[in-house]
C-alpha positions in Angstrom: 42.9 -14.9 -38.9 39.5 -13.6 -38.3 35.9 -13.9 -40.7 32.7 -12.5 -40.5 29.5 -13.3 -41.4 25.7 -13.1 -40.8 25.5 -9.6 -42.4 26.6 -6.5 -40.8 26.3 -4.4 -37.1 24.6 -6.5 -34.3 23.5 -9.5 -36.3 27.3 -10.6 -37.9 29.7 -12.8 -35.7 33.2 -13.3 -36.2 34.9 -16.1 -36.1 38.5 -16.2 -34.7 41.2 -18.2 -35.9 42.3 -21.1 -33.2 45.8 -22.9 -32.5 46.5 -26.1 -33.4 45.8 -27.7 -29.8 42.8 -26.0 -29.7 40.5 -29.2 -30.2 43.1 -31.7 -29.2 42.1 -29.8 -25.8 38.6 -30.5 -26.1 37.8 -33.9 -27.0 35.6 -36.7 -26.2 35.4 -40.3 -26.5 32.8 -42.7 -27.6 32.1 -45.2 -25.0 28.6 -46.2 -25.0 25.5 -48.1 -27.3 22.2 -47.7 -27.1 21.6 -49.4 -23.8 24.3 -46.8 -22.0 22.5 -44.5 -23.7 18.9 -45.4 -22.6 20.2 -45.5 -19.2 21.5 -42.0 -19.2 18.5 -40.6 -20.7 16.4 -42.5 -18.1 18.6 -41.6 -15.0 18.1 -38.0 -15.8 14.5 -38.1 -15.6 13.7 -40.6 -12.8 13.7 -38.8 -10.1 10.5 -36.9 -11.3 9.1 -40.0 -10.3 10.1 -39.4 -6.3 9.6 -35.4 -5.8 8.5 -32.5 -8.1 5.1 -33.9 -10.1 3.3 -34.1 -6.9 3.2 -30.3 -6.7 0.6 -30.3 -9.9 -2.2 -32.2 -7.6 -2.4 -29.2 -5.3 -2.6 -26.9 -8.3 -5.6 -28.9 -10.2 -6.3 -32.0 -8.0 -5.9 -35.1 -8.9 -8.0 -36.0 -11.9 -6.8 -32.3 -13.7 -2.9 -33.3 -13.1 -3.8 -36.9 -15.0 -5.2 -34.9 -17.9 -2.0 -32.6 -17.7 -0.2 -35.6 -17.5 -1.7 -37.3 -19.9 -1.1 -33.8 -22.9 2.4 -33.6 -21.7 3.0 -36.8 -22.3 1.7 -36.4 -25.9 4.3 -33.2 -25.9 7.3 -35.5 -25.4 6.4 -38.0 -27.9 6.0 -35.6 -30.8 8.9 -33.7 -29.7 11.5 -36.5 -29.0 10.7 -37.7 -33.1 11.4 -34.2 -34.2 14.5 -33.8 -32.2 15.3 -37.7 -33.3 15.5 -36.6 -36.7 17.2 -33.4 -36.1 20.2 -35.1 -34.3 20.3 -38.0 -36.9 21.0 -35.2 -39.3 23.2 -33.4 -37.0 25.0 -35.4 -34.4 27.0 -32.9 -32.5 27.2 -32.6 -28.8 25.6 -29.2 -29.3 21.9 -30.6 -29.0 19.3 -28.0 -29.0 22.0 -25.0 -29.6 23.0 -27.5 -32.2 19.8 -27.5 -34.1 19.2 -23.9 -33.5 22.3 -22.5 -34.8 21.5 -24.1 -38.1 18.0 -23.2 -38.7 18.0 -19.5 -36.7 21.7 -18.6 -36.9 23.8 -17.6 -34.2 21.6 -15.5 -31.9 18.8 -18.4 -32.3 21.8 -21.3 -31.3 22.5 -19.0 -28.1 19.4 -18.2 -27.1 18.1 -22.1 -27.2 21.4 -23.2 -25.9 21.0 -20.4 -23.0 17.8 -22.2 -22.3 19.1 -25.6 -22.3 21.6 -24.2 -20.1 19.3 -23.0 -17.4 17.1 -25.7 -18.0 19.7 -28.3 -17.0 21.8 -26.3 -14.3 18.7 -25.5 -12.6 17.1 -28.9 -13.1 20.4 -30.2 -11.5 19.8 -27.6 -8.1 16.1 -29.2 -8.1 17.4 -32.5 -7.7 20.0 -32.1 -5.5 17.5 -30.1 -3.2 14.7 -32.9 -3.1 17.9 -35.3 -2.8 19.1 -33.6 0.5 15.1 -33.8 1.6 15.3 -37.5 1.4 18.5 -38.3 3.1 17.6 -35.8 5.6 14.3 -37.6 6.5 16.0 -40.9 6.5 19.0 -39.5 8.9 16.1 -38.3 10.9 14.0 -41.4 10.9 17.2 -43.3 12.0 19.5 -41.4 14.6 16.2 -38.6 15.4 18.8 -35.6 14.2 17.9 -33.7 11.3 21.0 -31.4 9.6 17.8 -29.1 8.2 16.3 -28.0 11.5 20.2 -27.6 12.5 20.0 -25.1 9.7 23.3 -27.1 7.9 21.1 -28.0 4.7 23.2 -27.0 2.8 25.8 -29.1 3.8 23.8 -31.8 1.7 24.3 -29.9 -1.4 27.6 -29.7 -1.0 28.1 -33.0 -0.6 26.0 -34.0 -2.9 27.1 -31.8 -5.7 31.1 -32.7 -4.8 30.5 -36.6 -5.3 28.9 -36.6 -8.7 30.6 -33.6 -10.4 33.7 -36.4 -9.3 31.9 -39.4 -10.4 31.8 -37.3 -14.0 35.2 -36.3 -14.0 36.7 -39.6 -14.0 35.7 -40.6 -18.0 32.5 -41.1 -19.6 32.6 -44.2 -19.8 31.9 -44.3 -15.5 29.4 -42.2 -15.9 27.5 -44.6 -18.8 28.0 -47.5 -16.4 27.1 -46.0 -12.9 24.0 -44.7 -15.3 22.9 -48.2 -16.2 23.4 -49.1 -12.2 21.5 -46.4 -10.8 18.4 -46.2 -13.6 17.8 -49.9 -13.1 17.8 -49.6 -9.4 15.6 -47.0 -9.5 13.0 -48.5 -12.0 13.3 -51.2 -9.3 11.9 -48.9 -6.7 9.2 -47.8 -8.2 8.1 -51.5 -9.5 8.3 -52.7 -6.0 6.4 -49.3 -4.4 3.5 -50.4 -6.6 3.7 -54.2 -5.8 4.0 -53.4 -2.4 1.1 -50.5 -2.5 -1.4 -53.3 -4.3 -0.5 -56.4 -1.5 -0.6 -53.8 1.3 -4.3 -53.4 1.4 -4.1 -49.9 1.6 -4.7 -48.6 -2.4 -8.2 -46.5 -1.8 -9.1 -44.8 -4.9 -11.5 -42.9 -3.9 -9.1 -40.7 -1.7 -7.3 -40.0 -5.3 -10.6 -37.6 -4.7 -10.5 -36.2 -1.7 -9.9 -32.5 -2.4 -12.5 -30.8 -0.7 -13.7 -28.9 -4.7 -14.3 -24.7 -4.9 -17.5 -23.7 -5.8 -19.2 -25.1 -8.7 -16.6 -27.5 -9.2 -16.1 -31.5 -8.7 -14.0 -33.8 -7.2 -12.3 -34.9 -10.4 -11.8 -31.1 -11.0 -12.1 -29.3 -7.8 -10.2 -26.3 -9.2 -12.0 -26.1 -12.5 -10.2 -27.0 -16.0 -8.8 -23.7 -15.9 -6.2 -25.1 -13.6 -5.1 -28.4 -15.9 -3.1 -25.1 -17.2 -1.3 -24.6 -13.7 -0.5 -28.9 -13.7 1.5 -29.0 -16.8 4.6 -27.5 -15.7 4.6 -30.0 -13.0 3.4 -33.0 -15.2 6.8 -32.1 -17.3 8.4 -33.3 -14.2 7.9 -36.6 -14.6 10.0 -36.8 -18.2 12.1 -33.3 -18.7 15.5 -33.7 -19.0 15.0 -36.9 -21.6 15.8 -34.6 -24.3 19.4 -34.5 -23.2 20.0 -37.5 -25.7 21.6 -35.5 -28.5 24.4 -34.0 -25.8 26.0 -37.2 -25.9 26.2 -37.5 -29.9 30.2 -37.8 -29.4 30.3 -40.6 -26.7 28.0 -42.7 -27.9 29.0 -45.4 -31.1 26.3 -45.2 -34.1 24.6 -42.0 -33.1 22.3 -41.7 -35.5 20.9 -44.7 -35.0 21.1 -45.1 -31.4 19.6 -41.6 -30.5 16.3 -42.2 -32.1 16.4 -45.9 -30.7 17.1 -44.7 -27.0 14.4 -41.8 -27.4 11.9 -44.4 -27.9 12.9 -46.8 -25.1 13.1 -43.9 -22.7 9.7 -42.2 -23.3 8.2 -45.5 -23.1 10.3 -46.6 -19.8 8.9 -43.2 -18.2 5.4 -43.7 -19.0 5.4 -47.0 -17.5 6.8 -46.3 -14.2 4.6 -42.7 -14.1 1.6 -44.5 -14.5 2.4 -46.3 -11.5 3.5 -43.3 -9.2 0.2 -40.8 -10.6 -2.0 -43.7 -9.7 -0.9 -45.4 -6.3 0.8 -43.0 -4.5 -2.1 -40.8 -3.8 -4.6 -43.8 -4.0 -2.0 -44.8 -0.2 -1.9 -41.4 1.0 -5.1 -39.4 -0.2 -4.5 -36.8 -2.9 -4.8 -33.9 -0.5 -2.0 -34.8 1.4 0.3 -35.8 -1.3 -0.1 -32.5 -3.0 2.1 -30.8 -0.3 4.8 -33.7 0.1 8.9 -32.8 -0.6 9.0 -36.6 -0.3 5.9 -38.2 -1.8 7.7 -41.9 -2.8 8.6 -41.7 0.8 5.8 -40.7 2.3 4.2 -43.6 0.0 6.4 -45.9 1.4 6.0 -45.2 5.0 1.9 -45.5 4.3 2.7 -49.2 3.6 5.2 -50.3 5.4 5.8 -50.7 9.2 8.0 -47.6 10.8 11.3 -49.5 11.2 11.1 -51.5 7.6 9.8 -48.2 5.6 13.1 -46.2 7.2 15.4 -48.9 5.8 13.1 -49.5 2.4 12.7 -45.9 2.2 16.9 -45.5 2.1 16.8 -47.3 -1.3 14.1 -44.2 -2.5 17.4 -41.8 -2.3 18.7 -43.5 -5.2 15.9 -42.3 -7.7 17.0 -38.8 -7.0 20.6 -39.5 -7.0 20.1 -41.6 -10.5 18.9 -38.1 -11.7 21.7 -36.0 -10.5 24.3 -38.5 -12.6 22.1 -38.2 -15.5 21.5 -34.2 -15.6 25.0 -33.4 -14.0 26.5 -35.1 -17.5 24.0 -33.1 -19.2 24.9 -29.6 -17.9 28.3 -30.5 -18.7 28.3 -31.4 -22.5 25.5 -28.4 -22.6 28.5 -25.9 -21.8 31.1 -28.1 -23.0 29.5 -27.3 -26.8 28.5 -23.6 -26.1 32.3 -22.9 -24.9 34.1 -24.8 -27.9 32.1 -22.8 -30.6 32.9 -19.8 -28.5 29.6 -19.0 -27.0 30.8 -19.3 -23.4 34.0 -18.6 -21.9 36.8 -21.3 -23.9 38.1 -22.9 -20.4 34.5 -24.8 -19.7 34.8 -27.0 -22.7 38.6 -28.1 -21.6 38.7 -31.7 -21.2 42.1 -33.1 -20.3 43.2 -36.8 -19.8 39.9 -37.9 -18.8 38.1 -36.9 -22.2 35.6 -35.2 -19.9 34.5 -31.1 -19.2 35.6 -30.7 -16.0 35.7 -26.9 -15.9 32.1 -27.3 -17.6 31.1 -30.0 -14.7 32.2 -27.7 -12.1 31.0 -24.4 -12.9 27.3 -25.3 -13.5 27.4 -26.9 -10.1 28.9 -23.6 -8.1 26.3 -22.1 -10.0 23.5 -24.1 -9.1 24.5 -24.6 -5.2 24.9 -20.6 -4.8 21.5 -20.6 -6.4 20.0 -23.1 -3.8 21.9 -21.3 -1.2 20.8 -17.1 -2.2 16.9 -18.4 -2.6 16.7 -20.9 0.7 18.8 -18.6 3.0 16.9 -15.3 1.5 13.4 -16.6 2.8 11.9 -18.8 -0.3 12.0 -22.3 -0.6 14.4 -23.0 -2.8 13.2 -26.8 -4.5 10.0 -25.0 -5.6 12.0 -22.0 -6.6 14.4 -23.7 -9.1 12.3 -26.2 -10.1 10.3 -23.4 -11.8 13.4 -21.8 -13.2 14.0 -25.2 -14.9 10.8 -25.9 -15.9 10.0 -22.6 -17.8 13.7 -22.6 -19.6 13.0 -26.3 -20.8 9.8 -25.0 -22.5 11.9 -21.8 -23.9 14.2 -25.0 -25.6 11.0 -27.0 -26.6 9.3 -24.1 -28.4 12.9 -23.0 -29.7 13.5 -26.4 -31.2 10.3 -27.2 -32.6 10.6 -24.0 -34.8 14.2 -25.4 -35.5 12.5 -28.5 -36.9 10.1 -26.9 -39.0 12.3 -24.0 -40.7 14.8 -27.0 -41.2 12.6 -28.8 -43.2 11.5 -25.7 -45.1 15.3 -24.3 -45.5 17.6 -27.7 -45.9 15.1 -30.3 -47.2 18.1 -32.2 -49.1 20.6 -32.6 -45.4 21.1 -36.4 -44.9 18.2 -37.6 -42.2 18.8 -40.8 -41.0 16.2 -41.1 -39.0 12.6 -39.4 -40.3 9.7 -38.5 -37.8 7.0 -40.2 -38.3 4.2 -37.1 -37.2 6.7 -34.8 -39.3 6.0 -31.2 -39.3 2.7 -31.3 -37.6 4.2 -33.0 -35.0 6.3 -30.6 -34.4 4.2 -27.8 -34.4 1.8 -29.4 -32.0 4.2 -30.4 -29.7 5.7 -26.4 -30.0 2.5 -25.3 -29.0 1.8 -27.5 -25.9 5.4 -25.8 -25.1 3.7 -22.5 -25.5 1.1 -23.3 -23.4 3.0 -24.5 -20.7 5.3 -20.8 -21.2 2.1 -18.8 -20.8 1.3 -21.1 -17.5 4.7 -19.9 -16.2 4.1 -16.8 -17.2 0.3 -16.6 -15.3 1.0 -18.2 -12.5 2.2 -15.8 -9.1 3.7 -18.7 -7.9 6.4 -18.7 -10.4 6.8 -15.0 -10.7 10.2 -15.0 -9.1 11.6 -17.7 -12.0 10.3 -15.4 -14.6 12.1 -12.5 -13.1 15.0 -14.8 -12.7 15.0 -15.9 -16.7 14.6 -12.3 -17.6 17.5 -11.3 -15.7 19.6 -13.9 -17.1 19.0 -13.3 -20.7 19.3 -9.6 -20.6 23.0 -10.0 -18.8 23.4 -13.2 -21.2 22.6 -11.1 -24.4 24.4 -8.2 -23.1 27.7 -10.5 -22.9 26.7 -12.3 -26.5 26.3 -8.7 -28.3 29.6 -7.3 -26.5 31.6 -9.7 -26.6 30.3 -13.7 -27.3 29.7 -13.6 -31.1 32.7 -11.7 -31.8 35.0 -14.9 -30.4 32.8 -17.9 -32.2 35.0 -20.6 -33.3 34.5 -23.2 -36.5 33.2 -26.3 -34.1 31.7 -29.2 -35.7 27.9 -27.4 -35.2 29.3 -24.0 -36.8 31.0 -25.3 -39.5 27.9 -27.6 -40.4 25.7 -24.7 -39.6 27.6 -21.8 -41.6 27.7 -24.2 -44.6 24.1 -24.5 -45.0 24.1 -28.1 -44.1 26.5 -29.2 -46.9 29.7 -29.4 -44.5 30.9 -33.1 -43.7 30.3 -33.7 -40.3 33.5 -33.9 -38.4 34.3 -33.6 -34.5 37.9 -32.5 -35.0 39.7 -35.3 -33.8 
């Protein structure tokens, strides 16, 4: 049994009739509160704190990436209410897709769940790159051999990749605890960088200002404002991936109360410990020479500490990074785990099995991401800087997506149930979109992320080739469709 709706030609989807297993296949199991779910949203994101933001100095110098900062920051805020409420209305796995599918119909859910997609896959290669950076520099500070220079790299993201894509195979419930373990540590290092960078004697704020400026230009702008533009896509850094929350709507008790609660906790959690990275770890190693650091927390460390204690110390930086592959691998896998059940992606990545976990989903978004490390670092490019803008510009392509989700939601289903109610409302959410579009155009400007956007093209001309051929005429009633093709007036139900 087959229906169709959405109109007629390209636009309709069809919907396929499923056999009784069919969900009993693909289920999930709620294992965590609030506090699991604070820690998952905060492990994902952490390791912006170690690598990554540090790039947005060298684009706009110091003082330009701290207004950057400062507007993203904003961004976050206003978006994490809107996507509160949306998933307090709407608590399915689905997220993003989720909310799109609602208020833009089936080609809006896969376009914005596409994004999400790449967003966290790639985010996930980002991580795992700057991880292996790390633990490479520690191996080499303490046996003097370096896998790198042996040109075995890779061999990090293998094993890297193959111990957490494990670690989320065995239940949810693991993954919510080792969550909790790692964010806490990792909020530990970064407290004790800063105590340690204020007792060391070696904070110097004026070096946050060393940038030698262009013409016409200062020292708290040496680039001009122009390039605060070029900084926001590495300011993101330090908090994407906290929008993941609503991915784990089925493994979490109480979502619509706990989602919103957790939002809150986490953006403030992330603000605290940026402020402390943005402001002391150039203030111990001069912003010029932060700028171009693949280990900036590191480097930090080693500027306070004596060479033998900063190696050890230093070890304990790796888990920051490795906090953030837990949290974004076990968002990449409830991302295809909800695209695949409604039909969007091939049915065998949302399979879960005994362990009430995606382990097709887990596995194939980290093949996908290593290969992709693996093609851009051994084709001549440097791969961290590579993904990292792959990831960035499909997380603003989910923002701006979702945003105009929340606004044509409240225009089109005024009457859904809404649990939770942002409290900027609509012009939150259109600010926050447009910050997102900003930060697209940046991408879009900037010829030092013109491989990424020739990347994102390609994907989503083969991804809508595949949707238009094939995808929308498999889609199956999920909780997100059925809620969706009702006009909001379905019961929400996860098939148990």
């Amino acid at each position: 049994m087959s229906s169709t709706v959405s109109g007629s030609g390209l636009g309709s989807v069809t919907y396929v009739a499923t056999d009784k297993d069919y969900f009993k296949k693909r289920q999930l199991k709620r294992t965590a509160g609030a506090f699991g779910l604070w820690a998952i949203g905060v492990s994902a994101v952490v390791s912006g704190d170690f690598s990554g933001w540090n790039g947005g100095i060298a684009q706009a110098g110091w003082g330009g990436f701290l207004i950057a900062a400062g507007v993203v920051y904003v961004m976050y805020v206003l978006m994490l209410n809107s996507i509160s409420e949306m998933a307090s209305a709407m608590p399915h796995t689905g997220g993003a897709y989720s909310f799109a599918r609602a208020a833009m119909g089936p080609w809006g859910g896969f376009f914005t769940g596409l994004a999400e997609t790449v967003e966290y896959v790639m985010t996930a290669a980002t991580i795992v790159y700057f991880s292996s950076a790390y633990a490479d520099s520690i191996l080499m500070d303490i046996s003097g051999f370096s896998l790198t220079d042996a040109g075995y790299q890779w061999v990090w993201w293998l094993a890297i990749y193959a111990i957490f894509v494990a670690l989320n195979w065995v239940g949810a419930e693991t993954s919510f605890r080792f969550a909790q373990v790692v964010s806490i540590a990792a909020l530990a290092i970064v407290a004790f960088f800063g105590v340690g960078a204020l007792l060391s004697g070696k904070v110097d704020f004026a070096s946050l200002f060393n940038i030698t400026p262009t013409a016409g230009h200062s020292s708290f702008l040496p680039f001009g404002v122009g390039a605060i533009f070029f900084a926001m896509p590495f300011a993101m850094w330090l908090f994407l991936g906290i929008e993941q929350l609503p991915l784990a709507a089925e493994e979490v008790r109480d979502p619509e109360r706990n989602i919103p609660k957790a939002s809150r906790l986490c953006i403030l959690t992330l603000g605290l410990s940026a402020i402390i990275v943005v402001f002391l770890n150039p203030s111990v190693m001069g912003a010029a020479a932060l700028g171009g650091s693949d280990e900036p927390l590191l480097d930090g460390f080693r500027a306070i500490l004596p060479g033998n204690l900063a190696a050890i110390l230093s070890a304990f930086a790796l888990i920051g990074l490795l906090a953030s592959v837990q949290g974004i691998t076990f968002a990449y896998g409830r991302n295809l785990y909800s695209l695949s059940r409604a039909g969007y992606y091939p049915a065998f990545l949302s399979l879960t099995g005994k362990k009430k976990t995606p382990y097709w989903g887990l596995v194939v978004g980290a093949v996908i991401g290593f290969a992709a490390l693996f093609i851009i670092a051994y084709g001549g490019e440097g791969a961290g800087s590579v993904v990292l803008n792959i990831a960035v510009w499909g997380a603003v392509l989910a923002y701006l997506l979702q945003m105009v989700s929340y606004v044509l939601l409240r225009r089109h289903m005024p009457n859904i149930k809404r649990p939770f109610v942002s409290r900027f409302g609509v012009p939150g959410a259109v600010i926050a979109g447009l910050l997102s579009f900003a930060i697209f155009v940046a991408v879009l400007l900037n010829p030092d992320y013109r491989l990424a956007v020739y990347v994102m093209v390609g994907i989503y001309l083969a991804a809508t080739v595949f949707f238009a051929a094939y995808g929308r005429k498999h889609l199956v009633l999920s909780p997100e469709e059925e809620f969706a093709a009702s006009g909001g007036t379905a019961a929400y139900k996860t098939h148990d």
